[in-house]
C-alpha positions as CSV (number, residue, x, y, z in Angstrom):
1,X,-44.4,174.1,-28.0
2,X,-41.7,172.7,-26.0
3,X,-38.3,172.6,-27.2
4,X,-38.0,168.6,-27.4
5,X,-41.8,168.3,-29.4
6,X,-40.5,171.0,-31.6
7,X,-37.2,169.3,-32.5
8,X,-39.0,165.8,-32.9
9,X,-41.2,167.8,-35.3
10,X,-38.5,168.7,-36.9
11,X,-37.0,165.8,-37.9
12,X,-40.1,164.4,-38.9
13,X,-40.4,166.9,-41.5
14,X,-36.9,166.2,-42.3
15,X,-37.8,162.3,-42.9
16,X,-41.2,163.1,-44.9
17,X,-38.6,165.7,-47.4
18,X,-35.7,163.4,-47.8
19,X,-35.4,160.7,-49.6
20,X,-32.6,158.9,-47.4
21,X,-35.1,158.9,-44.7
22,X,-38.7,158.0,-47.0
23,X,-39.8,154.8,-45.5
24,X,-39.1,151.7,-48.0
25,X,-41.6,149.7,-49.4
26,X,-43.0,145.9,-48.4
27,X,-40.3,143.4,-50.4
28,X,-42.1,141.2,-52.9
29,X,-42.3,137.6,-53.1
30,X,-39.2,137.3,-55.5
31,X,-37.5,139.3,-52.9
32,X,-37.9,137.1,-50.0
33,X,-37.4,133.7,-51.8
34,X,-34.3,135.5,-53.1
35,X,-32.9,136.2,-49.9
36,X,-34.1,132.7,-48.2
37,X,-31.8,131.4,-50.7
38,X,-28.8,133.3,-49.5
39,X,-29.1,133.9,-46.5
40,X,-31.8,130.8,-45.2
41,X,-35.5,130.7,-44.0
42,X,-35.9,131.1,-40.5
43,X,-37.5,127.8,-40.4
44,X,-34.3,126.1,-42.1
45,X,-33.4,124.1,-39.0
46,X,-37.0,122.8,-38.4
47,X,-37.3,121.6,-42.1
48,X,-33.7,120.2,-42.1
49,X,-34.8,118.1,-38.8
50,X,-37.9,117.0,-40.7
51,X,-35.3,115.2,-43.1
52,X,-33.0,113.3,-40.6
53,X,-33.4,109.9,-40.9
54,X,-36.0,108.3,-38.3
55,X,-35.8,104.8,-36.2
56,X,-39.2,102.7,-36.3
57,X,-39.3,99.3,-33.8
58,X,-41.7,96.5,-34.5
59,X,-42.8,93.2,-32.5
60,X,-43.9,90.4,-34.0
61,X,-45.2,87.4,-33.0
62,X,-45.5,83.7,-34.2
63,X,-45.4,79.7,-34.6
64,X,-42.0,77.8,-35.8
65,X,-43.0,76.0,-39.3
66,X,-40.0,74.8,-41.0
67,X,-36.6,76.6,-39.9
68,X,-36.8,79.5,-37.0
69,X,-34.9,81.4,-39.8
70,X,-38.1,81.1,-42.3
71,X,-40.2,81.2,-39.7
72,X,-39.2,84.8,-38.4
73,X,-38.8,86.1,-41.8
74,X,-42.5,84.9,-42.7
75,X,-43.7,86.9,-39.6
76,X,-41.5,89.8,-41.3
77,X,-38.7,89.8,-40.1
78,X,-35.6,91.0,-42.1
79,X,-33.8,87.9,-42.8
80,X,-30.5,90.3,-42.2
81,X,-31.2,92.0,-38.9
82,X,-32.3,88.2,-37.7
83,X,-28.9,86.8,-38.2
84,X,-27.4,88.1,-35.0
85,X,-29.7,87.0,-33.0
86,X,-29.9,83.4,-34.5
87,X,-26.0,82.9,-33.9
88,X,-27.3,84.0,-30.3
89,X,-29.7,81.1,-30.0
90,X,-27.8,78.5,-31.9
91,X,-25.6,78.5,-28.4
92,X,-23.4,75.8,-27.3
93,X,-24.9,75.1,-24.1
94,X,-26.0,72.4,-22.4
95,X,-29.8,73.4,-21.9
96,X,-29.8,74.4,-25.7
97,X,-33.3,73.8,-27.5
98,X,-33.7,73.2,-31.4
99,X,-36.8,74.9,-31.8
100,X,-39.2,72.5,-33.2
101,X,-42.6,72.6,-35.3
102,X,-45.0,74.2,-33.0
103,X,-43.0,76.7,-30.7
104,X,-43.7,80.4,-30.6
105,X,-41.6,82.9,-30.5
106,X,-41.3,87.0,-30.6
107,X,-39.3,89.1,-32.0
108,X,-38.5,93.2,-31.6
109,X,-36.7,94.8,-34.3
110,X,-35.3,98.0,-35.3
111,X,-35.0,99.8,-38.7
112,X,-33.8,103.3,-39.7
113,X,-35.6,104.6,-42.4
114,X,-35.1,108.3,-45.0
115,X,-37.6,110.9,-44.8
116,X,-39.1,108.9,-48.3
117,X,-39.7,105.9,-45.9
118,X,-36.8,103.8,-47.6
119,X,-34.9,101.3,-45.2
120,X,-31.2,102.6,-44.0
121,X,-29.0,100.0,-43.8
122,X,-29.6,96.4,-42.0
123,X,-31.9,96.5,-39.1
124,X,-31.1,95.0,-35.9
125,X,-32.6,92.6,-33.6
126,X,-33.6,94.4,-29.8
127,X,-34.7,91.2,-28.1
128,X,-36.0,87.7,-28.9
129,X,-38.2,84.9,-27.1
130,X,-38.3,81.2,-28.1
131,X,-40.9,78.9,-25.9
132,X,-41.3,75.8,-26.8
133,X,-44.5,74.0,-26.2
134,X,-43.4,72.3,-22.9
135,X,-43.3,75.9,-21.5
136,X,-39.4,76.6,-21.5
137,X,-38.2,80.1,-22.8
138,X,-35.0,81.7,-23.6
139,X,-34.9,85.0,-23.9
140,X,-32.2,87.3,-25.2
141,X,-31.9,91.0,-24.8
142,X,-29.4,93.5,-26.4
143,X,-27.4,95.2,-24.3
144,X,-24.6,97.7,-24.1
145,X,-22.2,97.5,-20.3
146,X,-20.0,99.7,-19.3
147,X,-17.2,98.5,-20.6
148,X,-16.9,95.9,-23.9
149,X,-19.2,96.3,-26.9
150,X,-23.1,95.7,-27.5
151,X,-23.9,92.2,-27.1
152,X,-26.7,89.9,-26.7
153,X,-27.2,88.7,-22.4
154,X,-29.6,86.2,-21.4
155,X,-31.9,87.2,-18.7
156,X,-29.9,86.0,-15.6
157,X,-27.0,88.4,-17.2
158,X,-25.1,85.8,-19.0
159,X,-23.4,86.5,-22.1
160,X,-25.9,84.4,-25.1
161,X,-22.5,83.9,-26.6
162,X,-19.5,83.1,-24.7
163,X,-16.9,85.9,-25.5
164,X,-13.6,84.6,-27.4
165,X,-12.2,86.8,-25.2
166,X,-13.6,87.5,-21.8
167,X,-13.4,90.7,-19.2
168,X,-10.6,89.4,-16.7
169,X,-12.4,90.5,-13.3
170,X,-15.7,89.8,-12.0
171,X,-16.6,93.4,-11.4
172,X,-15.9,96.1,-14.2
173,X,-14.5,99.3,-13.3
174,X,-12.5,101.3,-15.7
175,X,-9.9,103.8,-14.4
176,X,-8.0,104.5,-17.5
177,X,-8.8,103.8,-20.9
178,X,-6.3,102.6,-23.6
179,X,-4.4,104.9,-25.6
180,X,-2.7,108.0,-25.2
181,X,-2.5,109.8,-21.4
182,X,-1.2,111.5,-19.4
183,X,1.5,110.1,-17.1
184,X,0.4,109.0,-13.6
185,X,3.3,109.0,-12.0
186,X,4.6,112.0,-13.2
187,X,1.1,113.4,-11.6
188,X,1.6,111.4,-8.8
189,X,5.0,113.0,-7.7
190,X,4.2,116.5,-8.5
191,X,1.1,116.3,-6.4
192,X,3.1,114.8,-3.5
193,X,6.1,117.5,-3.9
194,X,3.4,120.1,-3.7
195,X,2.1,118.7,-1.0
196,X,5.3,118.8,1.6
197,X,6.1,121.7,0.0
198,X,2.3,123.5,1.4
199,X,2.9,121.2,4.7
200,X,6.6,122.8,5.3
201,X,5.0,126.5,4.6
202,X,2.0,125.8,7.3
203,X,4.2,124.7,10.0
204,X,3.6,121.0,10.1
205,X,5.4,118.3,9.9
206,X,8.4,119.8,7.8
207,X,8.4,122.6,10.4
208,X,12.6,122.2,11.0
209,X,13.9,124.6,8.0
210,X,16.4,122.3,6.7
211,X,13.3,119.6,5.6
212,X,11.3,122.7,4.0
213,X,14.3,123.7,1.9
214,X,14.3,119.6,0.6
215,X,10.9,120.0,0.3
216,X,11.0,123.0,-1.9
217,X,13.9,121.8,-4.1
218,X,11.7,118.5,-4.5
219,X,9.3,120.9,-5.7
220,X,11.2,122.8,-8.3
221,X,12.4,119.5,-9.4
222,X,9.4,117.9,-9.9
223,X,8.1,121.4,-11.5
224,X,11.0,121.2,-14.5
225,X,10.4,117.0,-15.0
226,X,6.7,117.9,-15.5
227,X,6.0,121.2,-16.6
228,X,6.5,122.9,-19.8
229,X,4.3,123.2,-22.6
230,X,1.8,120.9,-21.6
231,X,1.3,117.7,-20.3
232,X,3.6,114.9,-21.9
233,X,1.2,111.8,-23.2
234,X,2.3,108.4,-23.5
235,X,0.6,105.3,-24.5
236,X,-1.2,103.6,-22.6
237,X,-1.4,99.8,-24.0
238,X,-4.2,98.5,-22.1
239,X,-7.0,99.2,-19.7
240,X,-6.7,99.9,-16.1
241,X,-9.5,98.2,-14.1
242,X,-9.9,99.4,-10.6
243,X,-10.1,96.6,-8.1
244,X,-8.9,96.2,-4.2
245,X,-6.1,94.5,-3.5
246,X,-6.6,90.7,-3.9
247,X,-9.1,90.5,-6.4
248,X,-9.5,87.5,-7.9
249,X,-8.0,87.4,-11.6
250,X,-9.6,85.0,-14.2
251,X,-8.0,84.0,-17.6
252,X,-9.5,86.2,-20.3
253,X,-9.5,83.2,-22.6
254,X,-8.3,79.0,-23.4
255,X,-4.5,79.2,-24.0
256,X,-0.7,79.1,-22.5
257,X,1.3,80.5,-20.2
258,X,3.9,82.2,-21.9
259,X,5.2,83.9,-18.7
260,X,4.5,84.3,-15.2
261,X,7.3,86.7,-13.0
262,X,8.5,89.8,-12.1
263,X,8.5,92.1,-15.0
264,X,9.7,95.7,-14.7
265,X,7.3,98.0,-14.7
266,X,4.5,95.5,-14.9
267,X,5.5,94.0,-11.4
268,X,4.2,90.7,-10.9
269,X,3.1,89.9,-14.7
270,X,1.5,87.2,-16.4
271,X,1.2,86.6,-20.5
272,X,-1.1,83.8,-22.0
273,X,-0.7,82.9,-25.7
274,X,-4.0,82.5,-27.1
275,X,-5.1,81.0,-30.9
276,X,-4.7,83.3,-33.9
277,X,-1.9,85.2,-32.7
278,X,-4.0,86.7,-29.7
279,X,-2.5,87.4,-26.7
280,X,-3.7,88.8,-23.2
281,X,-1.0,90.2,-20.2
282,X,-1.7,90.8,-16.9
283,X,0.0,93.3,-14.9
284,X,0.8,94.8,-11.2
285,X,-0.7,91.5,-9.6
286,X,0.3,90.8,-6.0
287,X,0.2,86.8,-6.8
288,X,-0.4,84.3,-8.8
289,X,-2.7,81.5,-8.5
290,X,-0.9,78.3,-7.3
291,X,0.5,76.2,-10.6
292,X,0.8,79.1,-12.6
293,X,4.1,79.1,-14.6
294,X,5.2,79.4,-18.3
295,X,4.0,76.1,-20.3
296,X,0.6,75.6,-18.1
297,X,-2.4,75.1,-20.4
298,X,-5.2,77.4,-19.2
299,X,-9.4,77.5,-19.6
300,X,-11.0,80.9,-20.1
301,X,-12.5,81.9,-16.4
302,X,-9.8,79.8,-14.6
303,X,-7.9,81.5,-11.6
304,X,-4.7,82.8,-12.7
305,X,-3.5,85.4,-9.9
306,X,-4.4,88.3,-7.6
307,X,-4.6,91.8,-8.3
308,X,-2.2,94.0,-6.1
309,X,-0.3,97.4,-6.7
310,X,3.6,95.9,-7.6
311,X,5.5,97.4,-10.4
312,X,5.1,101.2,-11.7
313,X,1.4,102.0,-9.8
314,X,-0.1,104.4,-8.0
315,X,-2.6,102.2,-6.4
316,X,-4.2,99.1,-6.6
317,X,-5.1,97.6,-10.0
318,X,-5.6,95.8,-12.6
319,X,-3.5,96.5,-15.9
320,X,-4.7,94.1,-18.5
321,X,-4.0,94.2,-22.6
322,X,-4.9,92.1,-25.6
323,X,-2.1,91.7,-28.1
324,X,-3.0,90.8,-31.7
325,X,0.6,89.7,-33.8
326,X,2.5,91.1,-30.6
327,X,0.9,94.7,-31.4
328,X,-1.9,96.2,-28.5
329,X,-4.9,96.4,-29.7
330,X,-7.8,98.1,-27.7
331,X,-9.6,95.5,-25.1
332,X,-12.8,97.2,-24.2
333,X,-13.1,97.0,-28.4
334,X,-12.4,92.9,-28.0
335,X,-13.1,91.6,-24.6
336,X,-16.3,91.2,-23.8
337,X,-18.5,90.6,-20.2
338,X,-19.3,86.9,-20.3
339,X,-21.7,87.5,-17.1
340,X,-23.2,91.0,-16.0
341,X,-22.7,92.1,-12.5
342,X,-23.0,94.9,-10.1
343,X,-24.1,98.1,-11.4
344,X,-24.5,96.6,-15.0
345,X,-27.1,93.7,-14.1
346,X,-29.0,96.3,-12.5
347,X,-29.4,98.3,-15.4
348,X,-30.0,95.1,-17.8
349,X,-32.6,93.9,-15.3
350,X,-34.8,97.2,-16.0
351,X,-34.1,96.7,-19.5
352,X,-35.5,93.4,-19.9
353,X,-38.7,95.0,-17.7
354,X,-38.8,98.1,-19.8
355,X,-38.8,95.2,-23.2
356,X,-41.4,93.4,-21.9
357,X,-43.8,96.6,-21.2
358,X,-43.1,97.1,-24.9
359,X,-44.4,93.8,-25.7
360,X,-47.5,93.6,-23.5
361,X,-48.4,97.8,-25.5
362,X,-47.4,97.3,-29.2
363,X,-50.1,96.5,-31.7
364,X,-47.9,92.9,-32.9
365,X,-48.6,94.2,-36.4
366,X,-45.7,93.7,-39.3
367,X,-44.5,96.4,-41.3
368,X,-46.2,95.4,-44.3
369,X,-49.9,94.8,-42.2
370,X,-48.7,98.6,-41.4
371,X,-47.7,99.4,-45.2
372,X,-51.1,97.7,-46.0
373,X,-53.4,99.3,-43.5
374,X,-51.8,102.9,-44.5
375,X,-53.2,102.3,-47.7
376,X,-56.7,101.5,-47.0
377,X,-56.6,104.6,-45.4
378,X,-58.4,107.7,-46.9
379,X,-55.9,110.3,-47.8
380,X,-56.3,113.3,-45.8
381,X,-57.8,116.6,-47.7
């Protein structure tokens, strides 16, 4: 036998003799639920998924009788998750219609439910169609833009209620959000220090030796403002929307003039008083509209100034803050896009496709038609 067979022999004779190495029986039953309860099934995630809470969507269909309000909640409609979208039609606008006896309408709601099938909260409202019996419709569609909160839109992209307080610029692009951050022009000096400093060591244009030593010191300067244990933060009272120079700059809201001029940091600045101790201010502008000065009554979407890059900036801007009691408050969380554009009326045109696909493949069955038909249903063996 060779040596290697003969020592595996061995040890297998060892193993059949000795009890440290007899091979352990099967665990029972009680054994495994035991140690399922201490140290979890292997299956624990799929049955903890299994009692998440689940999101059901449901259109219905139907006829105004009596108030739209009754009349969607007698389709099925949660009376609650119908109340946002009723403020949305009850508009002030000039082509407003009072739905009348005899107009249709549909509605697609949402509802989270428990794993027992009980309702989670108040349901919401996806999208909504009135037509009345002459043929015109209004539509509105929930939708969420870049920047400002979720919000009903008509389908051209206007707001289905005007904002109290409205996104400043025609196009939305965020650059810097409210609240803390880094400073910019701490970042914007070290980078350019750096910069000489690698152009002085690569022979370019601060070749001549007595410009590379400035540029070095510049760089040890800008290395003891900056560096340390981290990167200072400071608080950043508004939102930064990044615009070219010129951009046209529209008053966020009806109110005053409280100020229009030069203002430190700001640059060219402008703060409008608004009602209930709401203020918005306007900042790094290049201009301001013509008849803009402090006392001027102003209309929300009325030309106030011109963006530019004056004051503290690093580039062309927008800096613009809402003020509640004096005290900055976040504006993406208040302001609000009165019309979509650009990137965002893109995305809310396929919405409104993708809602209507839903409507043309749902059954138009209400949750209790669905509650009713589950229990005609044979239960399964």
């Amino acid at each position: 036998m060779a040596p290697s067979a003969a020592l595996a022999a061995f040890f297998l004779s060892l193993g059949a003799q000795s009890p440290g190495f007899a091979q352990q029986p099967a665990p029972t039953s009680e054994a495994i639920v035991a140690e399922e309860r201490l140290l979890g099934s292997a299956d624990e995630d799929a049955r903890a998924r299994d009692l998440l809470p689940f999101t059901r969507s449901f259109g219905v269909s139907g006829q105004v009788k009596g108030s739209f309000a009754d009349s969607t909640a007698a389709a099925g409609v949660p009376p609650a998750a119908m109340l946002e979208a009723l403020r949305a039609f009850d508009r002030d606008a000039p082509d407003r219609h009072e739905p009348q006896d005899g107009d249709s309408f549909y509605v697609r709601w949402e509802q989270t439910y428990n794993i027992d099938g009980q309702p989670i909260g108040i349901g919401h409202v996806l999208w909504a169609e009135l037509k009345t019996q002459a043929g015109d419709t209004t539509a509105i569609h929930r939708f969420r833009p870049r920047a400002g909160g979720e919000a009903f839109f008509l389908t051209s992209g206007e707001a289905a209620v005007p904002p109290a307080i409205a996104v400043p610029v025609e196009e939305v692009n965020v650059s810097s959000r409210f609240g803390p951050r880094t400073d910019p022009m701490a970042r914007s000096a070290a980078s350019g220090a750096a910069a000489d400093t690698g152009k002085a060591g690569m022979g370019g244009p601060l070749a001549n030796p007595r410009d590379a030593r400035q540029a070095a010191a510049a760089s040890r300067q800008a290395h003891r403002l900056f560096a340390g244990f981290g990167p200072r933060l400071f608080m950043h009272d508004g939102v930064d929307f990044a615009v070219p120079q010129g951009t046209p700059i529209y008053a966020a809201a009806d109110g005053v003039v409280a100020g229009a001029r030069p203002n430190g940091s700001y640059g060219n600045w402008i703060r409008i008083d608004h009602d209930e101790g709401m203020s918005t201010v306007y900042g790094h502008l290049s201009r301001f509209a013509p008849g803009i000065k402090p006392g001027v009554k102003v209309a929300r979407g009325e030309l106030v100034a011109f963006s530019g890059n004056t004051g503290r900036s690093t580039g062309p801007h927008l800096h613009f803050e809402v003020r509640t009691d004096d005290k900055p408050v976040d504006p993406l969380a208040h302001a609000a896009i009165a019309q979509l554009g650009g990137a965002d009326l893109e995305r809310f045109a396929k919405k409104v496709a993708a809602d209507e696909r839903d409507r043309e493949g749902d059954a138009r069955t209400t949750p209790r038609e669905d509650a009713e038909a589950e229990k005609r249903e044979p239960a399964a063996e």
